[in-house]
C-alpha positions in Angstrom: 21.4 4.0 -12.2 19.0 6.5 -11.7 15.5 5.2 -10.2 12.0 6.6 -11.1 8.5 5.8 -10.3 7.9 7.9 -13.8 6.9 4.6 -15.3 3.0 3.7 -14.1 2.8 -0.1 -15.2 0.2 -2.4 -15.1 0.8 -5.5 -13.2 -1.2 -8.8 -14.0 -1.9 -11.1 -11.5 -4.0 -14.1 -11.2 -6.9 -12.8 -8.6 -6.1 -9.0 -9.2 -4.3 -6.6 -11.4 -2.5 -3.6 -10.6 -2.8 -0.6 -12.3 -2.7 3.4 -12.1 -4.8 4.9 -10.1 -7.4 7.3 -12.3 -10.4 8.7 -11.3 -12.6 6.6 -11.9 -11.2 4.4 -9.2 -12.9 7.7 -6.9 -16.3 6.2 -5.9 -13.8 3.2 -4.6 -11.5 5.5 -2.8 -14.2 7.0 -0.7 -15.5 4.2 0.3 -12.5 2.6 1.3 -11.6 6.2 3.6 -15.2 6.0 5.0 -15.2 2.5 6.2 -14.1 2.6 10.2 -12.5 -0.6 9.9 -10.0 0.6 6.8 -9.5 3.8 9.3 -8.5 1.5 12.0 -6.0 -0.4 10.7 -4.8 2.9 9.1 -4.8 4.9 12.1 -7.0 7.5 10.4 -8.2 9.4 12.4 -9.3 12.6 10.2 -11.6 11.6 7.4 -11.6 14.4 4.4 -13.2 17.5 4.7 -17.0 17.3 4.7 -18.7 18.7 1.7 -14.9 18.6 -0.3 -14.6 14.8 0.2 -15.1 13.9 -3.7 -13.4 16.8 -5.2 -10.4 16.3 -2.8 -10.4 13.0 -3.6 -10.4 13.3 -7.2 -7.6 15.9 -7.1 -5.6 13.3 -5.6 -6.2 10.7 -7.9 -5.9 12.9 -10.8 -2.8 14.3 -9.9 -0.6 10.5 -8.9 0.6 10.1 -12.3 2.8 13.5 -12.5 5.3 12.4 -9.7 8.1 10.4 -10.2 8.5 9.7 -6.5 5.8 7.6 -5.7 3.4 5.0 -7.4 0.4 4.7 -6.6 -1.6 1.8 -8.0 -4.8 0.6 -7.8 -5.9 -2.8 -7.0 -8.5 -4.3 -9.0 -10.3 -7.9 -9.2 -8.6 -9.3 -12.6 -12.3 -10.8 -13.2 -14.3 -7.9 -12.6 -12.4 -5.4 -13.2 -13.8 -3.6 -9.6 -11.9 -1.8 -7.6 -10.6 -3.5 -4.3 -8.2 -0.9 -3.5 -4.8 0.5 -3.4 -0.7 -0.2 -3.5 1.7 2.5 -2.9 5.3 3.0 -3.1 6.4 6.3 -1.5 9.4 8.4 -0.1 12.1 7.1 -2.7 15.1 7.5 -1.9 17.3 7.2 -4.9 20.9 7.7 -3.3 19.6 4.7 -0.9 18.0 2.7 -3.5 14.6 2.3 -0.7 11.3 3.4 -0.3 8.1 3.3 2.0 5.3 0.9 1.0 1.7 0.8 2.0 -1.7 -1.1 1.5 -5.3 -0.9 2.2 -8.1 -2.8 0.6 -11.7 -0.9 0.0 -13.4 -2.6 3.1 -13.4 -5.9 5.2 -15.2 -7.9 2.5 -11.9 -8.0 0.9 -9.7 -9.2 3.3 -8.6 -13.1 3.6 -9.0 -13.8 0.2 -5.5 -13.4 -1.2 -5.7 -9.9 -2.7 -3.7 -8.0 -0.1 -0.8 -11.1 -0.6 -1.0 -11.3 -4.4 -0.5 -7.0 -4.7 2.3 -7.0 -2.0 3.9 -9.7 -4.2 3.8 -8.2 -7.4 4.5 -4.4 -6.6 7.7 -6.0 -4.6 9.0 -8.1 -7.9 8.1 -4.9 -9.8 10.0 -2.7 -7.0 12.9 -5.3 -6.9 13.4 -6.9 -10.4 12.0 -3.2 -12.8 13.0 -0.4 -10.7 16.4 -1.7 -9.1 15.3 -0.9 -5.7 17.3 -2.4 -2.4 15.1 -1.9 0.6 11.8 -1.5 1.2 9.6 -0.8 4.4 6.3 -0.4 6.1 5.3 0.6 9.7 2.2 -2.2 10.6 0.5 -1.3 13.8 0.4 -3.8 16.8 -3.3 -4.9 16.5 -3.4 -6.0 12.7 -2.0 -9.5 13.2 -3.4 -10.8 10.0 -1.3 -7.9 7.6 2.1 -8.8 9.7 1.4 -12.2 8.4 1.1 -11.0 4.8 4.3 -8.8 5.5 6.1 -11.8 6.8 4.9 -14.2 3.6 6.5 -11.4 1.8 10.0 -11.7 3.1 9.4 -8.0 5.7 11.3 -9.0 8.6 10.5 -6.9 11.9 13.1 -3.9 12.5 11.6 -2.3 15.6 8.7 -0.5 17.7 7.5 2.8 17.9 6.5 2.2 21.3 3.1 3.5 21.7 2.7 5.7 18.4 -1.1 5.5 17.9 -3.7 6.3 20.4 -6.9 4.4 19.1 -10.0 4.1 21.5 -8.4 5.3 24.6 -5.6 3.2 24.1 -1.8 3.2 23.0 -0.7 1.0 19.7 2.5 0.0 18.8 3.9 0.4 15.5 5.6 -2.0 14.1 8.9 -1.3 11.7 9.3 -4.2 9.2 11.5 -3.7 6.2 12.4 -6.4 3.0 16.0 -6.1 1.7 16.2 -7.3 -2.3 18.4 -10.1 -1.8 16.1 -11.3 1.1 12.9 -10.9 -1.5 14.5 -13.1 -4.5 15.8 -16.0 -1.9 11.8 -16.4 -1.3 10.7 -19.4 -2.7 
């Protein structure tokens, strides 16, 4: 078996639906990168060059859909069609049948209202039951209590600690290694 993120589907959901990132989705992206709560929870600590920050961030939408390595999808409302931001699976691994996967919504007047939970769900079920994957993991940092809970509804089960791996205002952050095994995903109810 030979897995591919080639394929760039569209996922439906009932409060979102995920989709390739284009750009279009630009305006959405730049707002999400300039919001210091989104660079928080990140750990971003560089925003994108001054001056370059829409044409570097159109090059990088622009250019998702030519590697096979990665998907990158946007998340969008399902009744609006906005952009509420982004899904990735990155780092395959094909011998390994794993990846890395990562989140961020376009601002805190997106989180708690099931959009975060509903993408991690379907990218996973897409991950696990379309590409054939095994494993999949995330590194969570120690002071976003409310995306381990997500992580955990999603069957991510906590591997281990990079023991002081972020320094955020003058102060050390754990990260946090969680991984989901395939088996472990389909047993959720």
């Amino acid at each position: 078996m030979h897995l591919s993120f080639a394929d760039k589907p569209t996922l439906p959901g009932s409060a979102v639906v995920l989709r390739p990132v284009s750009v279009t989705d630009v305006p959405g992206l730049l707002t999400m990168l300039a919001d210091p709560e989104v660079q928080r929870l990140t750990g971003t600590h560089r925003a994108l060059e001054s001056g370059r920050e829409r044409e570097q961030a159109e090059w990088w939408y622009a250019t998702r859909a030519d590697h096979d390595d990665r998907l990158d999808l946007a998340i969008t409302s399902r009744e609006s069609g906005e952009y509420l931001g982004e899904v990735v699976l990155s780092e395959l691994d094909t011998h390994n049948r794993s990846c890395a996967f990562r989140i961020a919504l376009a601002g805190s007047r997106h989180l708690g209202r099931g959009y975060g939970t509903e993408a991690t769900r379907l990218l996973l079920a897409h991950a696990f039951d379309t590409v054939g994957l095994h494993r999949i993991e995330l590194e969570v940092f120690a002071f976003n209590p409310r995306a381990i809970h997500v992580y955990e509804k999603a069957g991510f089960r906590w591997e281990g600690t990079r023991r002081q791996a972020l320094r955020w205002d003058d102060e050390w952050i754990d990260a946090y290694v969680m991984a989901v095994l395939a088996h472990e995903w389909r047993a959720l109810p």
